[in-house]
C-alpha positions, -999 to 999 in steps of 0.1 A, spaced: -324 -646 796 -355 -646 773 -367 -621 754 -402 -623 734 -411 -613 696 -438 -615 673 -438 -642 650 -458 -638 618 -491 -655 624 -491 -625 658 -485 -646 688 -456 -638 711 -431 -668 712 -400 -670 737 -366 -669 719 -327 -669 729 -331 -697 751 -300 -717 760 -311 -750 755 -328 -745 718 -318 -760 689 -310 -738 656 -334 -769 639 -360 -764 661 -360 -729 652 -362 -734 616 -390 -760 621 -410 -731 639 -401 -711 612 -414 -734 584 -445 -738 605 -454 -706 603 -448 -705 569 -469 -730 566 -490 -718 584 -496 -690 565 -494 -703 532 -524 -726 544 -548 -691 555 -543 -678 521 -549 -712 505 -581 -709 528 -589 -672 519 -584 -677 481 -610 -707 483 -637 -683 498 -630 -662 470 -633 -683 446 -664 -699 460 -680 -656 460 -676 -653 425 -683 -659 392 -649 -673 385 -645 -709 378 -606 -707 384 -580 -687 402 -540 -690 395 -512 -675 416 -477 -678 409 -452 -666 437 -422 -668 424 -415 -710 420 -444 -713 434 -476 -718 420 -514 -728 429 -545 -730 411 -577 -736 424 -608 -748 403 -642 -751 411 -659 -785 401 -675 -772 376 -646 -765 353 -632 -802 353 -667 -815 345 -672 -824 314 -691 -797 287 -721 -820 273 -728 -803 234 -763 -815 222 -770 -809 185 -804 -802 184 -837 -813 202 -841 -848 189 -799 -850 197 -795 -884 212 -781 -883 254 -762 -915 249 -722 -913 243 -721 -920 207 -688 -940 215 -651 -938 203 -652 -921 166 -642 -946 138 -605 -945 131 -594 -923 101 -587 -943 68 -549 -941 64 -537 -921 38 -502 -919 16 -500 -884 22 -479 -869 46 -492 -857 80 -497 -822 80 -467 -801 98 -487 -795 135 -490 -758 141 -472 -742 175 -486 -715 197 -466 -682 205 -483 -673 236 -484 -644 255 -458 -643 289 -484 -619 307 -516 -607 308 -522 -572 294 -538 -554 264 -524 -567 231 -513 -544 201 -503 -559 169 -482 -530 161 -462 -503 179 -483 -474 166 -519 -471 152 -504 -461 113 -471 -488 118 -475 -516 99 -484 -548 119 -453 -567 138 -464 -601 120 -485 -609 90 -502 -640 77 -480 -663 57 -450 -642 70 -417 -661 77 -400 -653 113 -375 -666 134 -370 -669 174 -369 -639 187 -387 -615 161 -412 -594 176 -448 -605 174 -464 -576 196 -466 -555 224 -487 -562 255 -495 -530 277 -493 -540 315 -496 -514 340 -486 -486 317 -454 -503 303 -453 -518 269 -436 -553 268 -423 -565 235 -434 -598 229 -409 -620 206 -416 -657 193 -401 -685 204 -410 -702 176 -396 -703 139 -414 -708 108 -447 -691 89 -469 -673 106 -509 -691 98 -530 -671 119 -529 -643 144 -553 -652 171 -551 -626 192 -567 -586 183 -554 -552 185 -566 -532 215 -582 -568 232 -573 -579 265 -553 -615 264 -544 -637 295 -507 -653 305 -505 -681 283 -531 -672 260 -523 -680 221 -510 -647 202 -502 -664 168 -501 -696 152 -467 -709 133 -460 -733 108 -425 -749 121 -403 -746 89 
């Protein structure tokens, strides 16, 4: 007995047969996953080579891709004027060393999603976060509007707030900096 089905990629395979093996099975399913994973790879490229953008990200649950097109892992050349020299001016000289401290580095709070940005929860509410403001993990930085539901953003950072990067009413990208924090 044999019956036939459509497997994902649209061709008819043969199934039930007495003599196949469960791990053959799963092999032919992982193909096909594969399979498929590979066209959209494929169709995503084309994409990306159609239009302006220089990147595309996708994240699938645990799985994630990126593709980029050469021209954003090339290097950005900055001239400083017409009579800027072409050469590599070579490593910079080394910083004298000081007996002050290092200064604390600053860590980002950045945004989980992408979405419209608001800094407080009405227009005449006072902001979430101020400059020079103390906060803890989990105090609320902002909202981000995504398809007509406001997210609550909260650090996960503690310490005082240095600069707020990102404006009210502005779009901001996943794991674009919101704030800036001085650890405490």
């Amino acid at each position: 007995m044999s019956e036939t089905r459509d497997d994902p990629i649209g061709k008819p395979s043969e199934a039930g047969k007495a003599g196949e093996a469960a791990s053959g099975e799963v092999a032919a399913s992982t193909s096909a996953e594969t399979a498929s994973l590979l066209s959209l790879i494929d169709r995503l490229g084309t994409l990306l080579e159609k239009s302006d953008l220089v990147e595309i990200e996708v994240q699938s649950g645990e799985t994630g891709i990126i593709l980029r097109k050469p021209a954003a892992l090339a290097p950005v050349v900055v001239s400083s004027g017409p009579g800027a020299a072409a050469a590599d001016p070579g490593p910079a000289p080394a910083a004298p060393a000081s007996s002050e401290p290092p200064a604390p580095t600053v860590k980002a709070v950045r945004a989980p999603l992408t979405g419209v940005f608001y800094s407080a929860s009405s227009p005449t509410s006072p902001p979430f976060v101020t400059v020079g403001q103390k906060i803890e993990v989990g105090h609320v930085v902002g909202l981000i509007e995504a398809m007509k539901l406001f997210n609550e953003i909260k650090s996960d950072q503690a310490g005082r707030v240095v600069r707020i990067v990102a404006e009210t009413g502005k779009l901001v990208k996943a794991k674009q900096t919101l704030i800036e924090v001085e650890p405490a």
